[in-house]
Gaussian input, Z-matrix of N, CA and C with variables (Angstrom, degrees):
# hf/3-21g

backbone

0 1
 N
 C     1     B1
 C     2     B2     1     A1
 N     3     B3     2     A2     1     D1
 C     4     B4     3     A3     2     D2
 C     5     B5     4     A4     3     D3
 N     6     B6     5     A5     4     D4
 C     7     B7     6     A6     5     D5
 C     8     B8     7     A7     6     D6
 N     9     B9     8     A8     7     D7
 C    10    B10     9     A9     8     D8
 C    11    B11    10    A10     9     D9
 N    12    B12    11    A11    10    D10
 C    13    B13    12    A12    11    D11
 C    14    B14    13    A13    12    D12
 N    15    B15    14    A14    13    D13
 C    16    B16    15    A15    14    D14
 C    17    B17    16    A16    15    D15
 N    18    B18    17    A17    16    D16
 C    19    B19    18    A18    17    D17
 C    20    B20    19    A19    18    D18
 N    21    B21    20    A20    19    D19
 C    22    B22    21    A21    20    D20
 C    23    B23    22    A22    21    D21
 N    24    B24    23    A23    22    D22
 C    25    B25    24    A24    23    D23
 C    26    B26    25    A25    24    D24
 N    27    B27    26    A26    25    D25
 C    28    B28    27    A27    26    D26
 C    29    B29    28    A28    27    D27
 N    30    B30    29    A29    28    D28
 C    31    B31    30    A30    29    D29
 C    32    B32    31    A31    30    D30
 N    33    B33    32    A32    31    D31
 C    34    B34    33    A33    32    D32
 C    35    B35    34    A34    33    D33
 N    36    B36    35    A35    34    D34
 C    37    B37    36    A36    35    D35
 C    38    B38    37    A37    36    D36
 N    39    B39    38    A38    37    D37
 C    40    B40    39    A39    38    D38
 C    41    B41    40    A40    39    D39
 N    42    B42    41    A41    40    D40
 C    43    B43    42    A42    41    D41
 C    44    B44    43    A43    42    D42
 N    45    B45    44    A44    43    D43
 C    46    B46    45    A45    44    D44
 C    47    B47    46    A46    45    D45
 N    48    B48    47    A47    46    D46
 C    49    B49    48    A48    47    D47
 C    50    B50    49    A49    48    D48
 N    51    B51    50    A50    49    D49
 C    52    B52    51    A51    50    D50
 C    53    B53    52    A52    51    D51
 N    54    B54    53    A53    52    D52
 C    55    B55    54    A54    53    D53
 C    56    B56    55    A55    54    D54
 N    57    B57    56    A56    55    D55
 C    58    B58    57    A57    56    D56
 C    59    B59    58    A58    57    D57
 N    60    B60    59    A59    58    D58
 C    61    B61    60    A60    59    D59
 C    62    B62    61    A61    60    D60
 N    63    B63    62    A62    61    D61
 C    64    B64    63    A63    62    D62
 C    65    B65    64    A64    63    D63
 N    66    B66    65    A65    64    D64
 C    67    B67    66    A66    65    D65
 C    68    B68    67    A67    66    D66
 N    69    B69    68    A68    67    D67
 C    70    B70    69    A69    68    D68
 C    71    B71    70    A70    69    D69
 N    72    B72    71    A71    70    D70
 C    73    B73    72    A72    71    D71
 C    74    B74    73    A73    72    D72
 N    75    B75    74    A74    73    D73
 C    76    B76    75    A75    74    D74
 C    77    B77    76    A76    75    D75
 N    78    B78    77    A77    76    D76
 C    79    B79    78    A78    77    D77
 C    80    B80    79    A79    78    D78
 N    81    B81    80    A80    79    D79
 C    82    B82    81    A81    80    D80
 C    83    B83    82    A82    81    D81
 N    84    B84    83    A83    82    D82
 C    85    B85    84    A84    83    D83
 C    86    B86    85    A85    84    D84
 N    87    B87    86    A86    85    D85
 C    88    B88    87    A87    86    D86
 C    89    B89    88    A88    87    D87
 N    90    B90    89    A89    88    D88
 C    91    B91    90    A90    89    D89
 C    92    B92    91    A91    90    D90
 N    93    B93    92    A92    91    D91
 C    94    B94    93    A93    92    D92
 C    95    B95    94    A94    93    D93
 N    96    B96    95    A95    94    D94
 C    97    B97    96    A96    95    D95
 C    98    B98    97    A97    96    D96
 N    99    B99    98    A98    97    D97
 C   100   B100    99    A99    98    D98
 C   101   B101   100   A100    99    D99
 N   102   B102   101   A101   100   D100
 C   103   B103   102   A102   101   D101
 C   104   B104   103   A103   102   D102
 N   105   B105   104   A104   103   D103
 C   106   B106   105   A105   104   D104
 C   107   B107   106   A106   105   D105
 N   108   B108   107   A107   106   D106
 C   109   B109   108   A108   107   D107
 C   110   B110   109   A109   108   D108
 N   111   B111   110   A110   109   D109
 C   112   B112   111   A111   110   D110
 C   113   B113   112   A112   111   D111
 N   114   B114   113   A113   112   D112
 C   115   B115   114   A114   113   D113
 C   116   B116   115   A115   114   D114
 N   117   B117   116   A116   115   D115
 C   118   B118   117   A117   116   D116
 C   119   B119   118   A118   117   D117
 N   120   B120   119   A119   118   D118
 C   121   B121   120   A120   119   D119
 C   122   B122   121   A121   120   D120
 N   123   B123   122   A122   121   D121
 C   124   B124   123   A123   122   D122
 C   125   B125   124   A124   123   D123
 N   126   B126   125   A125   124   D124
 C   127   B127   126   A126   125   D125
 C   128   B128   127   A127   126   D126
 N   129   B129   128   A128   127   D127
 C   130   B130   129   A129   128   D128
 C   131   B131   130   A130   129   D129
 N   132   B132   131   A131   130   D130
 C   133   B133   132   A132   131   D131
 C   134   B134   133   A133   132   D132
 N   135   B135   134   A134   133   D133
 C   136   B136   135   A135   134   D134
 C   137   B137   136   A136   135   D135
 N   138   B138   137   A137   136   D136
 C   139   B139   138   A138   137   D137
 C   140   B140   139   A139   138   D138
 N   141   B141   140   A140   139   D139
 C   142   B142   141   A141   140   D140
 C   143   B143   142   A142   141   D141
 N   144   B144   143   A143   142   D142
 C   145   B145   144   A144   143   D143
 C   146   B146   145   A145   144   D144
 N   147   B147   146   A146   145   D145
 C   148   B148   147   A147   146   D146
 C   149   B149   148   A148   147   D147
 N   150   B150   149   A149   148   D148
 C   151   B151   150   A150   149   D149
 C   152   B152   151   A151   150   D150
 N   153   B153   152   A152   151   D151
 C   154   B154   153   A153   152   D152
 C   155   B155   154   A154   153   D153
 N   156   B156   155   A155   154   D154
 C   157   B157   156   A156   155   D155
 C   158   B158   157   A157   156   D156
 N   159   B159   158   A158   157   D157
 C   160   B160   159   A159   158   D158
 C   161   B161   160   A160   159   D159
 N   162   B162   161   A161   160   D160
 C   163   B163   162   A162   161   D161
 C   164   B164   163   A163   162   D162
 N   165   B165   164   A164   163   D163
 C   166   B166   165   A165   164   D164
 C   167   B167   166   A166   165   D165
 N   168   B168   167   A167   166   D166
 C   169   B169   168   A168   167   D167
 C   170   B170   169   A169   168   D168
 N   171   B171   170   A170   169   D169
 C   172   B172   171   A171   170   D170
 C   173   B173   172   A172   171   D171
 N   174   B174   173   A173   172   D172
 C   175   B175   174   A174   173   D173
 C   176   B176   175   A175   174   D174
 N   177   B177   176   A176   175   D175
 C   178   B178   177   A177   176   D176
 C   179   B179   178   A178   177   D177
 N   180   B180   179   A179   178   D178
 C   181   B181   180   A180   179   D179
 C   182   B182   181   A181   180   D180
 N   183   B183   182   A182   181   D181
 C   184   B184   183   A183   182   D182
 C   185   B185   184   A184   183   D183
 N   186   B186   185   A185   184   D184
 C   187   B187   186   A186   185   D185
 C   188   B188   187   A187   186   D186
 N   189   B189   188   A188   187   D187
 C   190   B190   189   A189   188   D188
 C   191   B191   190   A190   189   D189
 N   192   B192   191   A191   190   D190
 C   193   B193   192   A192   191   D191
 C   194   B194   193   A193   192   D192
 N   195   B195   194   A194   193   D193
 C   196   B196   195   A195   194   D194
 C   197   B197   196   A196   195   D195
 N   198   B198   197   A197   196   D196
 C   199   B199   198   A198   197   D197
 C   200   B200   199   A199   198   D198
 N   201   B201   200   A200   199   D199
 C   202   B202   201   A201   200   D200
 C   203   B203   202   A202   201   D201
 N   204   B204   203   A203   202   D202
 C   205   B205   204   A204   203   D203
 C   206   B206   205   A205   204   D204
 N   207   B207   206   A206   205   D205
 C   208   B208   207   A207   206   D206
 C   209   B209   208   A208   207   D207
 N   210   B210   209   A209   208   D208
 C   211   B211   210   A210   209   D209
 C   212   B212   211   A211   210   D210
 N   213   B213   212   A212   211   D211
 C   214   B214   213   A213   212   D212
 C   215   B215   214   A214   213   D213
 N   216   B216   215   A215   214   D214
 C   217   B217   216   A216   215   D215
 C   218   B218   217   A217   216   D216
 N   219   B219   218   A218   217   D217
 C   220   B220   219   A219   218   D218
 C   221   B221   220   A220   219   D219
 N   222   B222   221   A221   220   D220
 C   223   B223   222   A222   221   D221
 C   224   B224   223   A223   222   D222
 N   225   B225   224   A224   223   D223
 C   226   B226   225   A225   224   D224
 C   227   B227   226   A226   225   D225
 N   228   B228   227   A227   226   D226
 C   229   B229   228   A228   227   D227
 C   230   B230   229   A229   228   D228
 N   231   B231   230   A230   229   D229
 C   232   B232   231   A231   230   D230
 C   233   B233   232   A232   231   D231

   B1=1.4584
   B2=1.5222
   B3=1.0558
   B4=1.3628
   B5=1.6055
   B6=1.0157
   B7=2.0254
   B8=1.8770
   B9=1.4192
   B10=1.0971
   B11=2.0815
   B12=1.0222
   B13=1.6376
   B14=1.3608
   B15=1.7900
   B16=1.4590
   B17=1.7435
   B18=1.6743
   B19=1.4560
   B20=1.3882
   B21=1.1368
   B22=1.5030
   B23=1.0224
   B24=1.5766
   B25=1.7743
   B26=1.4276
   B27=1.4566
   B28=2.0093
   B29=1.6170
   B30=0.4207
   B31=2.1829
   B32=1.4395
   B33=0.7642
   B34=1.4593
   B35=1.6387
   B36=1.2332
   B37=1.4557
   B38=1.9270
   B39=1.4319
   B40=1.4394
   B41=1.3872
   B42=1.7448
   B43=1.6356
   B44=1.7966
   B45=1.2316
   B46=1.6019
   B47=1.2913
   B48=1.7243
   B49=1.5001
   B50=1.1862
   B51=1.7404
   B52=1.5323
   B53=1.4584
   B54=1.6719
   B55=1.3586
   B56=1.3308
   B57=1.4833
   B58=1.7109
   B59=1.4587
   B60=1.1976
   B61=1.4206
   B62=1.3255
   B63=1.6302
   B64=1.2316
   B65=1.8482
   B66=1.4038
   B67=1.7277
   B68=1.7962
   B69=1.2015
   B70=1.8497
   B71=1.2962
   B72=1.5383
   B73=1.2168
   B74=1.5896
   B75=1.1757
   B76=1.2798
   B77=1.3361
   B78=1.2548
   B79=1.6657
   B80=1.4417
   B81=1.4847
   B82=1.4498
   B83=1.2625
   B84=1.3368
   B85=1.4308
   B86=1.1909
   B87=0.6493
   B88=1.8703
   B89=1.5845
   B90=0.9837
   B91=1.4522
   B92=1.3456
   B93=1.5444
   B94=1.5523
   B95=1.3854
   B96=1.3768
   B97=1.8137
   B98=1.4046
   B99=1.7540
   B100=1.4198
   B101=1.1805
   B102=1.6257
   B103=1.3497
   B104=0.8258
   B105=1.8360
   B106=1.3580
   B107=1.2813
   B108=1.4422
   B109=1.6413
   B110=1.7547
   B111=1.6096
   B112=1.4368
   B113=1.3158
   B114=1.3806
   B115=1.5787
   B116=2.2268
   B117=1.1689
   B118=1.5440
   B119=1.7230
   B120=1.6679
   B121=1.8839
   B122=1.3851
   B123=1.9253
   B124=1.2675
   B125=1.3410
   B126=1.6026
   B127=1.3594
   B128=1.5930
   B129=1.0671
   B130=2.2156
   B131=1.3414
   B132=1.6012
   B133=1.3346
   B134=1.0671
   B135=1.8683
   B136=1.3527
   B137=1.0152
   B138=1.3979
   B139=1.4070
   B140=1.8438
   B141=1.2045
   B142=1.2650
   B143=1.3937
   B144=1.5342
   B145=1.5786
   B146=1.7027
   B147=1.0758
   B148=1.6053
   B149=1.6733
   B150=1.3363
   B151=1.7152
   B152=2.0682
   B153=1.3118
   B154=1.8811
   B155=0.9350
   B156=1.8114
   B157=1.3050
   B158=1.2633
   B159=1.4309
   B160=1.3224
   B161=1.9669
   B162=1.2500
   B163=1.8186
   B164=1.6594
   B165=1.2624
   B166=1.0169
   B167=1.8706
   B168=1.3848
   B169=1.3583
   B170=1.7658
   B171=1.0474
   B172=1.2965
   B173=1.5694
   B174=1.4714
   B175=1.3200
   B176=1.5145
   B177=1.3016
   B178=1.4814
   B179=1.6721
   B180=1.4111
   B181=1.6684
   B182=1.6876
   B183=1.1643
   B184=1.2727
   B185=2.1728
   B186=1.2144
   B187=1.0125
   B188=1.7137
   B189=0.9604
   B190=1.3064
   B191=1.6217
   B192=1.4121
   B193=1.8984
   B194=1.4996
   B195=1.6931
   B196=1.5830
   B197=1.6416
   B198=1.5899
   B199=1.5902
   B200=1.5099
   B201=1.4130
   B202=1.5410
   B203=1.3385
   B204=1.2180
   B205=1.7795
   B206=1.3518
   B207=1.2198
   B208=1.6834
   B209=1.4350
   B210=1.2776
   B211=1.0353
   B212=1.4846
   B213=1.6403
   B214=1.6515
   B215=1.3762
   B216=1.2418
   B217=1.6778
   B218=1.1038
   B219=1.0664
   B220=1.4530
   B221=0.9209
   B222=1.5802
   B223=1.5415
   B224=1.5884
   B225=0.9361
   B226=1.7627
   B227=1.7007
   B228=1.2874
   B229=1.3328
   B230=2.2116
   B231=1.6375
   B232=1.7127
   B233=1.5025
   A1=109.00
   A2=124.81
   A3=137.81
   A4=124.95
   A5=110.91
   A6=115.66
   A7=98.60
   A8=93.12
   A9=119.30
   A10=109.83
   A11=108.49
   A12=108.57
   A13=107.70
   A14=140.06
   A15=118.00
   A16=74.59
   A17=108.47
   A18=136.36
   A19=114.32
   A20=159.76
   A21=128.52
   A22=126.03
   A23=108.64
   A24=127.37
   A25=80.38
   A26=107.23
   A27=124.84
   A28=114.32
   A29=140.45
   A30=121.54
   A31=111.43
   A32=154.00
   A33=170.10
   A34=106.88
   A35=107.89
   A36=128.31
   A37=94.76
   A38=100.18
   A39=122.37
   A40=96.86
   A41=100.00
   A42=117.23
   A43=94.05
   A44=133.07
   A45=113.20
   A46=130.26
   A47=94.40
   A48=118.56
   A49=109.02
   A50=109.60
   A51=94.84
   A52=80.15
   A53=117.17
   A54=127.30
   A55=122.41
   A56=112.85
   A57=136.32
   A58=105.96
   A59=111.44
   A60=120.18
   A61=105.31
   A62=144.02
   A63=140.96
   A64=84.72
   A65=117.42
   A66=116.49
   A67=115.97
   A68=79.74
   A69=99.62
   A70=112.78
   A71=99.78
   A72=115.55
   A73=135.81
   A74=139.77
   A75=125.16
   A76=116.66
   A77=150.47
   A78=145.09
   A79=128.90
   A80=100.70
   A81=128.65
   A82=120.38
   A83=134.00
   A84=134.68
   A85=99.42
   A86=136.24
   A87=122.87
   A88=126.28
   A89=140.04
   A90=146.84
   A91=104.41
   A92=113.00
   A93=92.62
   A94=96.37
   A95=110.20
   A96=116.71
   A97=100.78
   A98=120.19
   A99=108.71
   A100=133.96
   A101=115.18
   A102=114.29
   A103=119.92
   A104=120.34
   A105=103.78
   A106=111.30
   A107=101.87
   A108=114.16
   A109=121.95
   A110=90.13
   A111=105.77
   A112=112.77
   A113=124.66
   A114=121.82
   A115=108.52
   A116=110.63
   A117=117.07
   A118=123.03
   A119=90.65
   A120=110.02
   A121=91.48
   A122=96.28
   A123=113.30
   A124=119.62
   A125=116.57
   A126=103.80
   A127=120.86
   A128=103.36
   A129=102.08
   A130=79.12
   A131=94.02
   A132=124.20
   A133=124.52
   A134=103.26
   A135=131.73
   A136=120.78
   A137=120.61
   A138=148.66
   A139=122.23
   A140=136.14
   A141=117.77
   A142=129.61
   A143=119.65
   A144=116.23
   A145=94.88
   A146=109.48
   A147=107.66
   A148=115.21
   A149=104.38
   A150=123.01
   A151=79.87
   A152=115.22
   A153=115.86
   A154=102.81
   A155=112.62
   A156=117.75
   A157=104.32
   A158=133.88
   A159=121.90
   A160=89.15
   A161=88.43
   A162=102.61
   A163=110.48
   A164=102.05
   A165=109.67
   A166=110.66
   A167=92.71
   A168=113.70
   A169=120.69
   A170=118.76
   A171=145.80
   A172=111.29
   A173=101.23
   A174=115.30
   A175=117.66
   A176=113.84
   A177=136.28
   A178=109.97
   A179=112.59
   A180=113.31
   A181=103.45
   A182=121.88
   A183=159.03
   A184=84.05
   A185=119.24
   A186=118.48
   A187=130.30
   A188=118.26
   A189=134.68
   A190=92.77
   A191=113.87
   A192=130.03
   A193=121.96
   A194=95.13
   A195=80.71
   A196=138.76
   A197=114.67
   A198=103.15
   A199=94.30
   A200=99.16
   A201=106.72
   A202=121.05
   A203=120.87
   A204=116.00
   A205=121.23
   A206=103.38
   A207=110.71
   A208=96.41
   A209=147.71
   A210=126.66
   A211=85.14
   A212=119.49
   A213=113.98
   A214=105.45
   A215=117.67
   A216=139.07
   A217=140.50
   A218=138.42
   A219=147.81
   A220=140.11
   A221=165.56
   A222=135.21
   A223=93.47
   A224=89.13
   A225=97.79
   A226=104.62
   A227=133.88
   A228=97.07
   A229=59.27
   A230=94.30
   A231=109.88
   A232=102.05
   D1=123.56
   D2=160.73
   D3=-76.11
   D4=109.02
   D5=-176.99
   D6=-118.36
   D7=110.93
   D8=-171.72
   D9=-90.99
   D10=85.05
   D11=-161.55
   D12=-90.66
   D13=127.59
   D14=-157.85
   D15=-123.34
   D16=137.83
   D17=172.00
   D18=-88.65
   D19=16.34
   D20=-144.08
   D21=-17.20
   D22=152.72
   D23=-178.09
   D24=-87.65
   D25=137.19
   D26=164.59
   D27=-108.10
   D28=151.22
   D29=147.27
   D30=-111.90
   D31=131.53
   D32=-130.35
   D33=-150.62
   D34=77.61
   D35=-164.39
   D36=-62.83
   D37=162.58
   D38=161.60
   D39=-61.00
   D40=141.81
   D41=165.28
   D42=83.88
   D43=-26.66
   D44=171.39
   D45=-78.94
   D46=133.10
   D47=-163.64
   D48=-125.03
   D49=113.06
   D50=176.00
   D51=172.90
   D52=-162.66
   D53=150.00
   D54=-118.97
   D55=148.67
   D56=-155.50
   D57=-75.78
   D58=138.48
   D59=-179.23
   D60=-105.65
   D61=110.67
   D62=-148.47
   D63=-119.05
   D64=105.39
   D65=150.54
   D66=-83.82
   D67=123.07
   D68=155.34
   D69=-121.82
   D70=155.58
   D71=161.82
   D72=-127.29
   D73=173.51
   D74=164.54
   D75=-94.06
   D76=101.80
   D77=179.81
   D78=-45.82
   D79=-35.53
   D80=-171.52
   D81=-100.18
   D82=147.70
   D83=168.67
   D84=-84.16
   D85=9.75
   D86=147.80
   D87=-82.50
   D88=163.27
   D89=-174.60
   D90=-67.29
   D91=146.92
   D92=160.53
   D93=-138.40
   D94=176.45
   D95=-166.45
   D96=-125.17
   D97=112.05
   D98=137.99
   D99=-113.36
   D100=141.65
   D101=-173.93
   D102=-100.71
   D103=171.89
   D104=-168.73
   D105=-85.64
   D106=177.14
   D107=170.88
   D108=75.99
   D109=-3.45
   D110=-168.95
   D111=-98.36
   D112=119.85
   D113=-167.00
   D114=-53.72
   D115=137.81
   D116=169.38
   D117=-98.28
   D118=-29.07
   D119=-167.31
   D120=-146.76
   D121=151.13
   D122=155.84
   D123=-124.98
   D124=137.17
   D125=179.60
   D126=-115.97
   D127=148.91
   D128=-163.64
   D129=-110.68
   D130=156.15
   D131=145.77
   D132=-152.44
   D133=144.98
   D134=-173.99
   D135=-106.18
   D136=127.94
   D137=146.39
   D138=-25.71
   D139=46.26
   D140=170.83
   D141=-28.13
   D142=150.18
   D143=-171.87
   D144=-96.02
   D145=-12.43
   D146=-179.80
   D147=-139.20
   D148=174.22
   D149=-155.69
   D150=-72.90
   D151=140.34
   D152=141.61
   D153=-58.41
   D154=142.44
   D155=165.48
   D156=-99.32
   D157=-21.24
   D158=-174.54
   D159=-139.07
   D160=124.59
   D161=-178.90
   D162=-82.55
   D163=-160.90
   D164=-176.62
   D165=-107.74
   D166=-29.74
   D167=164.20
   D168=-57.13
   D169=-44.74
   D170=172.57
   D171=-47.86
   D172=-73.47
   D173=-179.80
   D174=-57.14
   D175=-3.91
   D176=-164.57
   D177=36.92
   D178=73.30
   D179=-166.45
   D180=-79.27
   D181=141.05
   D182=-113.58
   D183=-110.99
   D184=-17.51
   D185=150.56
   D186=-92.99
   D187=-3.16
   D188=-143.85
   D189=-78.95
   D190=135.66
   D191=-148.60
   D192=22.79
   D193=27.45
   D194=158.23
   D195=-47.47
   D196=160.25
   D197=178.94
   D198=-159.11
   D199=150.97
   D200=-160.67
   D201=77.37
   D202=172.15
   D203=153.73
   D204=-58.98
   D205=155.74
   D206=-155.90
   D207=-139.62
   D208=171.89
   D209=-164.70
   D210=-158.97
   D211=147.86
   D212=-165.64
   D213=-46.28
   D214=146.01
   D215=137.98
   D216=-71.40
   D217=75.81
   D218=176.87
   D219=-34.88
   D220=60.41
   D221=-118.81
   D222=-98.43
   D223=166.32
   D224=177.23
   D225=-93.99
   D226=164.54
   D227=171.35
   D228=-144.17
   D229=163.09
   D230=172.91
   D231=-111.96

C-alpha cells in the first residue's frame, strides 16, 4: 500500500517569532498512518552572506508570536 502524505514547503523568514504551524494532508482516498515519534518534516537553515534589510519583524507579519495552532489569516485588502 502506498500512503501518499503532502507537507507544505513554508519559509520561515528572518525576525519570526512565534511557533510553526506544520499542514499536512492526505492525497489519497485511502487512509494513511502516522506514527508517533516518527519524523513528518524537515527544516533547513541558511546562513545569509548579508544583514536583512527588511525583517519579518518589521513588516509586522500577520503571524508574528504566534502560539498554538493558528489557522490561515486573511488580510482584507479595500
Amino acid at each position: 500500500m502506498l500512503d501518499v502524505v503532502l507537507c507544505k514547503r513554508y519559509s520561515i523568514e528572518p525576525g519570526f517569532e512565534g511557533h510553526i504551524t506544520v499542514e499536512i494532508s492526505n492525497t489519497t482516498p485511502l487512509p494513511a498512518k502516522i506514527y508517533a515519534n516518527e519524523g513528518i518534516a524537515q527544516v533547513l537553515f541558511f546562513e545569509g552572506d548579508e544583514v536583512c534589510e527588511v525583517n519579518y519583524r518589521d513588516r509586522k507579519g500577520k503571524y508574528q508570536k504566534q502560539r498554538g495552532i493558528t489557522l490561515p489569516r486573511i488580510l482584507k485588502t479595500n
